[in-house]
C-alpha positions as CSV (number, residue, x, y, z in Angstrom):
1,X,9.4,4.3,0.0
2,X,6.4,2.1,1.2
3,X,3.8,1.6,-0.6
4,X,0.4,0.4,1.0
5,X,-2.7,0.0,-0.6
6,X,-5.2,0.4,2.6
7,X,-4.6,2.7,5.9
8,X,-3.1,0.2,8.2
9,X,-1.3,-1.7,5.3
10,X,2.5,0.0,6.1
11,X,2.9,0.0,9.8
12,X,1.6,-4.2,9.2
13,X,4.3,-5.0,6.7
14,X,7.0,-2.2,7.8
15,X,6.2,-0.9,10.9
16,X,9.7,-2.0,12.4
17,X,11.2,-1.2,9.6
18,X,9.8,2.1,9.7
19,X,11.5,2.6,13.7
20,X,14.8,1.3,12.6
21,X,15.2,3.6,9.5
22,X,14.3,6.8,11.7
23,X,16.4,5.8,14.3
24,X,19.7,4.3,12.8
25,X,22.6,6.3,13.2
26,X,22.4,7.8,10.0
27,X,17.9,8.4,9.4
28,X,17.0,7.3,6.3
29,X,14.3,10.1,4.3
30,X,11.2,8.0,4.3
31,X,7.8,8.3,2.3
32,X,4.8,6.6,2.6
33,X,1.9,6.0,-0.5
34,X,-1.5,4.9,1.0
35,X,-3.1,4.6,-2.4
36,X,-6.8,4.1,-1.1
37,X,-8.2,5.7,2.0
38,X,-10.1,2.5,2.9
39,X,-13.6,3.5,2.5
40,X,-15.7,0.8,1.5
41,X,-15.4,-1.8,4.7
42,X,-19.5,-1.9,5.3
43,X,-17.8,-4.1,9.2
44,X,-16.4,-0.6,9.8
45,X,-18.9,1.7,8.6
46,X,-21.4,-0.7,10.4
47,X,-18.7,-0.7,13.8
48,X,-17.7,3.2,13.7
49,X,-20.5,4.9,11.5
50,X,-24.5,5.6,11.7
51,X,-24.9,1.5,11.0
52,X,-26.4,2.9,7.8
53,X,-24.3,2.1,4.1
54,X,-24.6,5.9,2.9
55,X,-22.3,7.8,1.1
56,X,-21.9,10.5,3.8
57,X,-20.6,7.5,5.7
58,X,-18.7,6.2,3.6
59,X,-16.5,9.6,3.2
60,X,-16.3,9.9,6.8
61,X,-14.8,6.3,7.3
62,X,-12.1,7.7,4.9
63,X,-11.0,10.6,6.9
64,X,-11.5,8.5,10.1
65,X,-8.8,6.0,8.2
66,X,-6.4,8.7,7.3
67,X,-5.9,10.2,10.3
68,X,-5.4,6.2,12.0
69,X,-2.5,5.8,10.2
70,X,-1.3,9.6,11.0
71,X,-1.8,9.2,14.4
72,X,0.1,5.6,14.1
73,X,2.8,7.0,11.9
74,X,3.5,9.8,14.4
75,X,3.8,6.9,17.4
76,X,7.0,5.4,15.4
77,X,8.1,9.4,14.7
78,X,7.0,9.8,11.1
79,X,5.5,13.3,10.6
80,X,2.6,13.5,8.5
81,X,4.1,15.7,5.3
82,X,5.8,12.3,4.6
83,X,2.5,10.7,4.0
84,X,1.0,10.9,0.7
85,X,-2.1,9.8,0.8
86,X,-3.9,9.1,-3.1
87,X,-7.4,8.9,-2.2
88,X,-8.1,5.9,-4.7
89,X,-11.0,4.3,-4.5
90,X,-11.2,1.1,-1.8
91,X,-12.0,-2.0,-3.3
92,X,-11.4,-0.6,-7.0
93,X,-7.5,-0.7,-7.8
94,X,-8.1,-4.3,-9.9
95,X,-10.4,-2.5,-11.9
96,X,-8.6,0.8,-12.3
97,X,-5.6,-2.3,-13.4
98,X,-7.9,-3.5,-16.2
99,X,-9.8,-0.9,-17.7
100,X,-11.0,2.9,-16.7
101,X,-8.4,4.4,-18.8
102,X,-10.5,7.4,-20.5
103,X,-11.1,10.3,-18.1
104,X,-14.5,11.0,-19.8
105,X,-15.4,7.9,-17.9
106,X,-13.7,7.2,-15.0
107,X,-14.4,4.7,-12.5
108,X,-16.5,5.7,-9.2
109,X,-16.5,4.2,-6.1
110,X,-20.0,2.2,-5.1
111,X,-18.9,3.7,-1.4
112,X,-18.5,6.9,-1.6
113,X,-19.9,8.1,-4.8
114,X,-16.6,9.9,-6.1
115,X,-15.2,9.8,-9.2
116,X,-12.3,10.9,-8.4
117,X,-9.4,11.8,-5.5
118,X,-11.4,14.7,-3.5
119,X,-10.4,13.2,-0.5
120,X,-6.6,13.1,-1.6
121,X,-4.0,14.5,1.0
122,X,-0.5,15.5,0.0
123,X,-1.1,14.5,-3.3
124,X,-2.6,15.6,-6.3
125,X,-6.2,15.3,-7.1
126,X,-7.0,13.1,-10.5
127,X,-9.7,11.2,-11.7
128,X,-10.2,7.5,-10.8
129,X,-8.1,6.4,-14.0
130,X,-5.9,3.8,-14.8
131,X,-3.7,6.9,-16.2
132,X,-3.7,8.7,-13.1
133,X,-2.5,6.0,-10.9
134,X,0.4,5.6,-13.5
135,X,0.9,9.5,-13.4
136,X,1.2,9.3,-9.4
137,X,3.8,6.4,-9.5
138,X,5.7,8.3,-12.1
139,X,5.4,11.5,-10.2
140,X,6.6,10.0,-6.9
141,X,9.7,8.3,-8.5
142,X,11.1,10.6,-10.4
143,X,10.4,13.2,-7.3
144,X,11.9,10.6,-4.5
145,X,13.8,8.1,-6.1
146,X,13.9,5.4,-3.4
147,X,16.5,3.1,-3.0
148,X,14.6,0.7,-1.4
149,X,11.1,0.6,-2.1
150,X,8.7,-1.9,-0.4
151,X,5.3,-2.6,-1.7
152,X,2.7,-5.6,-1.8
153,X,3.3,-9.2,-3.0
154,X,1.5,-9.9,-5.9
155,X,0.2,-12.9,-5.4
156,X,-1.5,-11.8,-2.2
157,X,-5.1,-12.6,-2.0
158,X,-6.8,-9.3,-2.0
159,X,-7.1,-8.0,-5.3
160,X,-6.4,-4.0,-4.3
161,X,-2.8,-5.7,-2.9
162,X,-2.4,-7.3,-6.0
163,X,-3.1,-4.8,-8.2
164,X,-0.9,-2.1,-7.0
165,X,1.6,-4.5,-6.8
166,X,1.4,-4.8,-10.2
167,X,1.0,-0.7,-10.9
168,X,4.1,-0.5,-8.7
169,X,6.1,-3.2,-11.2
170,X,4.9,-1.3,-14.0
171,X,6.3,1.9,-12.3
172,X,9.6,0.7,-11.7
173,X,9.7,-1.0,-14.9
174,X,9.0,2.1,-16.7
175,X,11.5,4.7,-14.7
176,X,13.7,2.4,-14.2
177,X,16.4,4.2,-15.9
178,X,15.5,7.6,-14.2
179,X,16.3,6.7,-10.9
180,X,19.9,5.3,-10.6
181,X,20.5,3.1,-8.8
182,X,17.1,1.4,-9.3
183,X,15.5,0.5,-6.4
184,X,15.9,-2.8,-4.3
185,X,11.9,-4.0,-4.4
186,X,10.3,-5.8,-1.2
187,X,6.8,-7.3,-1.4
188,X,5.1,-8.0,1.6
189,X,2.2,-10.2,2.3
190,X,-1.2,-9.6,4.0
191,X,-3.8,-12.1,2.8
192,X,-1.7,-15.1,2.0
193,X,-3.6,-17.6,4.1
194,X,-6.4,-15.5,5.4
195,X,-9.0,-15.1,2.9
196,X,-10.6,-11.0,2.6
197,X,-14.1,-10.9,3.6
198,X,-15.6,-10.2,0.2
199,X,-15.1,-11.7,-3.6
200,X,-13.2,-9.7,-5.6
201,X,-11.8,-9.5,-9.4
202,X,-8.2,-10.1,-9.1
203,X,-5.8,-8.0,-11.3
204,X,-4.0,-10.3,-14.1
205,X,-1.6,-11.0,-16.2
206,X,1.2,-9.7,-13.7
207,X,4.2,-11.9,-15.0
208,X,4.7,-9.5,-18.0
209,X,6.0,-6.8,-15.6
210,X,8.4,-9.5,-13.5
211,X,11.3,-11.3,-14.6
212,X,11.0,-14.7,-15.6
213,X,12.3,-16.3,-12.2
214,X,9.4,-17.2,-10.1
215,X,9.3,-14.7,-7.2
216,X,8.6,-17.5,-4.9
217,X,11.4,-19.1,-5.2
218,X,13.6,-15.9,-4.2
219,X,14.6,-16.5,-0.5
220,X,12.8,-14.3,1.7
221,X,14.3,-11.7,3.8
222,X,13.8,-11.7,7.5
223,X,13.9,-8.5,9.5
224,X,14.2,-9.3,12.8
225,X,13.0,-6.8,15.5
226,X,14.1,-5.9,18.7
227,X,11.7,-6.2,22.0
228,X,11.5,-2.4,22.1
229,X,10.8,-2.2,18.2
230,X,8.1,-4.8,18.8
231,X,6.5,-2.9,21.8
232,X,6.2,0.0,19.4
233,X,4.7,-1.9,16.7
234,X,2.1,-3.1,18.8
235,X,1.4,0.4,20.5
236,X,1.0,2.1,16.9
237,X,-1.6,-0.9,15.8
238,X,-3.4,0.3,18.7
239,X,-3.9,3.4,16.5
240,X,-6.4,1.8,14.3
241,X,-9.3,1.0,16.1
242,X,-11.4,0.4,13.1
243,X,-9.6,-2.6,11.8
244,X,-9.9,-4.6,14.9
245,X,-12.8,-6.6,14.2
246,X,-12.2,-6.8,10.2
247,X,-8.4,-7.5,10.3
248,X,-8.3,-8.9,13.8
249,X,-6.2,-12.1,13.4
250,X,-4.2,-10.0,11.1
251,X,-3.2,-7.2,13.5
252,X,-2.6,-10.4,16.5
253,X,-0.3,-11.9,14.1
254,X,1.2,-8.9,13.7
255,X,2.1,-7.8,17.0
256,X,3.5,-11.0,18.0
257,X,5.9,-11.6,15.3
258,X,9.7,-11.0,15.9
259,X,10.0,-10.6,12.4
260,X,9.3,-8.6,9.4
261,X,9.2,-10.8,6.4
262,X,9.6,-9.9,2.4
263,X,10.5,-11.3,-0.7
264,X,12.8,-9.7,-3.0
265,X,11.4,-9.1,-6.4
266,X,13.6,-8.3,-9.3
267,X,12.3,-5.8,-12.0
268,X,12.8,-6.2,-15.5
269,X,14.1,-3.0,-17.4
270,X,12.6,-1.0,-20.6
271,X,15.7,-2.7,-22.1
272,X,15.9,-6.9,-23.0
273,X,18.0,-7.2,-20.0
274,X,16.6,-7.1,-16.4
275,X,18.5,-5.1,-13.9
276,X,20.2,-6.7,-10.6
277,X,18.4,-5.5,-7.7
């Protein structure tokens, strides 16, 4: 299972991952979560819209979004049932972290206006809750159970990254026990150096869903890609014209490396011991 917080997110951090799991001898069943449909990049909806910050825009920049990563999913072989895409709102994962828990009052989106996931696909349709994103999680464990499952660092500098890092910990944390054996956890970093183009609240207070080592000081796993693996990376980032200009030194970076790089995070469990991952 990958999780990704923006369309474009998994085939950065896993692309070759992706390729080598659908073609090892034995193909592993993959999923993908794209929780938000990145809808509130004003660069793209400046670059690929009416140049005008309406909602109507806004809402087409999602669907525009989703179907980048479909048609850059389907380049490494992925069909689209196996993308589950939550439709929460760009930008307001930190928030969703801290507070919106009541759905009387949920959160909506500055960008698009919703106030909850109309714009879902493969996935249910809540409101924009801190509630519902914890439904979702449980609902895709308990349905998939991954063995591996490879999500966001959470220390990385954008605060949707970090958030659902942290929703994700929580998760795993919390169904542990359901899903035997638990799943080996991955984080992957996006903005570690780079800084996002806006300010943003960051989500806090993440250490109470990590074990008390220091993540950072867990040696980080290499995944070394072949030539042919890297030519197909590159090809699907192709897929996402929109992100060019925002994430540009990003998606360079990306295309050039020979390697896929995570850190291995180890969950705690409901119990007082934390589980081996």
């Amino acid at each position: 299972m990958i999780i990704a917080p923006h369309p474009d997110d998994e085939v950065l951090a896993a692309g070759g991952v992706i390729l080598k799991a659908l073609n090892s001898s034995k193909p592993l069943d993959l999923r993908v979560i794209i929780a938000t449909n990145g809808d509130a990049s004003y660069s793209t909806s400046f670059l690929h819209g009416s140049h005008l910050p309406l909602k109507q825009n806004f809402r087409r920049q999602a669907v525009m979004r989703q179907q980048e990563s479909l048609n850059a999913l389907a380049s490494l072989g992925l069909e689209g049932s196996r993308v589950h895409f939550w439709g929460f709102p760009d930008r307001g994962l930190a928030s969703l972290w801290k507070d919106h828990g009541d759905e009387q009052y949920p959160y909506r989106s500055a960008t698009t206006g919703y106030d909850s996931s109309v714009q879902a696909v493969n996935s249910p349709i809540v409101k924009y809750t801190k509630a519902s994103v914890e439904f979702l999680f449980g609902y895709e464990l308990l349905e998939f159970c991954p063995t591996i499952l490879i999500m966001p660092h959470p220390h990385d500098r954008h605060p949707d990254h970090s958030a659902l890092a942290g929703f994700t910990l929580s998760a795993v944390k919390h169904f542990i026990q359901a899903c035997q054996p638990p799943p080996v956890l991955y984080a992957y970093w996006t903005w570690q150096k780079e800084k996002p183009w806006f300010t943003g609240t960051r989500s806090l207070d993440l250490a109470q869903v990590l074990v008390e080592h220091d993540s950072a000081q867990v040696v980080d796993r290499n995944i070394a890609l072949e030539p042919r693996h890297r030519e197909q990376k590159a090809r699907a980032l192709q897929y996402y014209p929109s992100q060019k200009i925002p994430a540009g030194k990003i998606f360079r970076a990306a295309t050039k490396n020979a390697y896929e790089t995570f850190t291995l995070l180890l969950p705690i469990s409901s119990g007082e011991n934390s589980t081996d991952a």
